[in-house]
C-alpha positions, 0 to 999 in steps of 0.5 A: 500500500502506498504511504501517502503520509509524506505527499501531505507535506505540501498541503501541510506546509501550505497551510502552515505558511498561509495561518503564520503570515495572517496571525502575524499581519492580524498581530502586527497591524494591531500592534502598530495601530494601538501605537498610532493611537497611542502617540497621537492620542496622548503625546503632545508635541514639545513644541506645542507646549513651548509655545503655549508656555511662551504665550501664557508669558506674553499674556501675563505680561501683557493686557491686550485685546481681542483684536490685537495684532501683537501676538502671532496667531490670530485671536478669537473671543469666544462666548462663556460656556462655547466649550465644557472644560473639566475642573482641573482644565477650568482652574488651569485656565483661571490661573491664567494657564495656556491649553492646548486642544487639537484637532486631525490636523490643527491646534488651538491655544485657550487663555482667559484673559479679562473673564473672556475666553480666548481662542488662538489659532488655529496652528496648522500640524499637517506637514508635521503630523506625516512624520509618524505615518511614514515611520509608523509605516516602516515599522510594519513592513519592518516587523512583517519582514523580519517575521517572514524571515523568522519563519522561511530561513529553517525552511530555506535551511532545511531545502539547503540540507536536503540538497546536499543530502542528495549530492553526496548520497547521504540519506536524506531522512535522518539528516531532519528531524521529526518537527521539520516541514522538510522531513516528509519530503525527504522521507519521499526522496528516500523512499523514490531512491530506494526505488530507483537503486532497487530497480537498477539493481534489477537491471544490472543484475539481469545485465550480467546474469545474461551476458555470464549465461551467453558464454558457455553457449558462445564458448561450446558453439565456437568449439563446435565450428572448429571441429565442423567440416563446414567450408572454410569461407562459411565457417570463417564467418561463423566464427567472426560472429561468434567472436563478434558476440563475446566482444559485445558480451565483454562490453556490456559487462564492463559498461554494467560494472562501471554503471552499477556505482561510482568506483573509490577513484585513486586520486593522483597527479598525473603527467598528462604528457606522458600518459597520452604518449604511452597511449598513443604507442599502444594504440598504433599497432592497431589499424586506422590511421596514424595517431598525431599528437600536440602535447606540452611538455609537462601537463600535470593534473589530479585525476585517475590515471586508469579510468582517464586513460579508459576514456581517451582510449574509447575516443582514440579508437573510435577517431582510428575507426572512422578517421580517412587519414588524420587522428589528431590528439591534443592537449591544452592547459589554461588558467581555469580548465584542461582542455583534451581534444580527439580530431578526425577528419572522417564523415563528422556527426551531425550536430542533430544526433550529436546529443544521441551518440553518448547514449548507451548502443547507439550508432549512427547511420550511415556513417556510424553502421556495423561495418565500422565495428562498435556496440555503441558502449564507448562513448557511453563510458567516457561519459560515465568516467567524465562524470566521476571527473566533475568534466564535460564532453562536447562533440564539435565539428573541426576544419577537416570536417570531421569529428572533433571530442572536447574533454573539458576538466575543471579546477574547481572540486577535486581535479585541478592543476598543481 
């Protein structure tokens, strides 16, 4: 039966997301609207009340009119009775104290002066009453940004960790525990790896099942067309098939072990130079064209010896296979990669099918047919040991018009120049 527990972590962390940002807007805006209030409710401007203070001076110095002209703000006479003052604010008011009233966006100044109320003003407050919106305003995207934050960073930090849980093979479960959002999609990522390591085993045991079972026949049917009295031309190429079976039972052997899992690769420094020379005189008895070679004296690098001289030795062949005259290997070091090309001057490959050739038993037509030799395997094991390398492979077309193989090695990670 299917576990569906871990495709509810989607809906859960969903819906998680979705109650946190409404509690916190709710929350937030409250909070901030109550201090808006607060501030504009109870705290008066010290200005305000400089101002009141001077006036109140000015007015016990001082018996002036309603009409008079020596104070700043224009002056009101307002009838007994116009405004219900509290007691504390009438006693105020009758020991000749200035008070402050506001409005949304105005302030008036009330005096008793000669039993008379006065009203001064008013004293327009709009330029300074839009410094606490915008601030007030900052403060909520403020507080939202930070509460956002607080709530995506263990979840950034967990996606983080479960990347690299993969990258290096790791099981992702154990890495997160119960509590986390991320811990049943891991749970599912573990679960489709076990599944995809199950279903390759399948493949590879299958693989070599067959390919262990094919020699015993392969080995008996060849014995039998030694001793056969077939003639000499038809049991000639009876044989050449047989042999041309256990070549492809070999190859399919080596691709199944080299896929099955990443090798413990033996990291060494390498004399490229010299490791392309031996090569080169290994491979020339065999026929095709001549090998050319365009190396630097020295070329050192981190790789494995073995598995890099299994790869150039694919591509060499395969040059030699196809190759009318000219096989071309090269080397180039720069400041930031090892560049390793094979050149031909054979039929090329075109830039259409030059995606499908690295793919395993894949050849082209016509180009590329059974006369030429092959299964199909070798380029899909240079792939492979490039892949352990951290390098690329690019298939391009050089000025002969034929094939030309691009081994690019990067510094960075663990292969790199000394």
């Amino acid at each position: 039966m299917t576990d569906k527990k871990p495709f509810a972590a989607m809906p859960r962390l969903f819906l998680h997301f979705y109650l946190f940002i409404s509690l916190v807007l709710v929350g937030i805006g409250w909070t901030v609207e109550r201090l808006w209030q607060q501030v504009h409710a109870e705290q008066v401007p010290a200005w305000v009340l400089v101002l009141a203070g001077q006036i109140s001076q000015q007015l016990k110095h001082q018996q002036l009119a309603a009409n008079s002209h020596d104070l700043v703000l224009p002056v009101t006479a307002l009838p007994e009775g116009s405004i219900l003052w509290s007691d504390a604010e009438l006693q105020q008011l009758q020991q000749g104290a200035v008070i402050p009233l506001f409005t949304k966006d105005q302030a008036f100044f009330y005096a008793m002066q000669q039993q008379q109320l006065w009203q001064l003003g008013p004293l327009d407050l709009t330029e300074d009453s839009q410094v606490p919106g915008y601030w007030f305003s900052l403060l909520f995207l403020g507080l939202l940004a930070v509460a956002v934050w607080l709530w995506l960073w263990p979840v950034a930090r967990d996606l983080q960790r479960l990347k690299q849980q993969l990258q290096q093979g790791q099981s992702p479960v154990e890495a997160f525990p119960v509590r986390s959002f991320i811990a049943p999609i891991a749970h599912s990522f573990q679960q489709m790896r076990q599944q995809i390591e199950r279903l390759l085993g399948l493949q590879r045991e299958m693989t070599q099942a067959v390919s262990h079972e094919l020699r015993t026949p392969l080995a008996r049917l060849s014995f039998a067309l030694e001793l056969s009295s077939l003639p000499e031309t038809d049991k000639e190429l009876m044989l050449k098939d047989v042999k041309e079976l256990e070549l492809l039972v070999d190859e399919m052997l080596d691709y199944a072990r080299l896929e099955s899992a990443q090798p413990a690769l033996d990291w060494q420094q390498v004399d490229l130079t010299e490791l392309l020379h031996n090569l080169c005189e290994k491979l020339s008895p065999l026929p095709g064209a001549a090998i050319e070679t365009r190396l630097p004296p020295v070329a050192l690098w981190w790789c494995d010896a073995h598995y890099l001289e299994r790869a150039v030795q694919n591509l060499v062949v395969n040059a030699k296979r196809y190759a009318k005259s000219r096989v071309l290997l090269s080397l180039q070091l720069t400041a930031t990669d090892c560049l390793l090309q094979v050149d031909d001057d054979g039929p090329g490959i075109p830039p259409a099918q030059r995606a499908e050739i690295l793919k395993p038993f894949v050849r082209l037509d016509p180009s590329r047919q059974k006369g030429f030799g092959g299964f199909g395997l070798g380029l899909a094991i240079v792939c492979r040991v490039l892949e352990w390398h951290q390098a690329d492979l690019e298939v391009q077309t050089n000025s002969w018009g034929g094939a030309r193989f691009v081994l690019r090695f990067h510094r960075s990670g663990k292969p790199g120049a000394l």
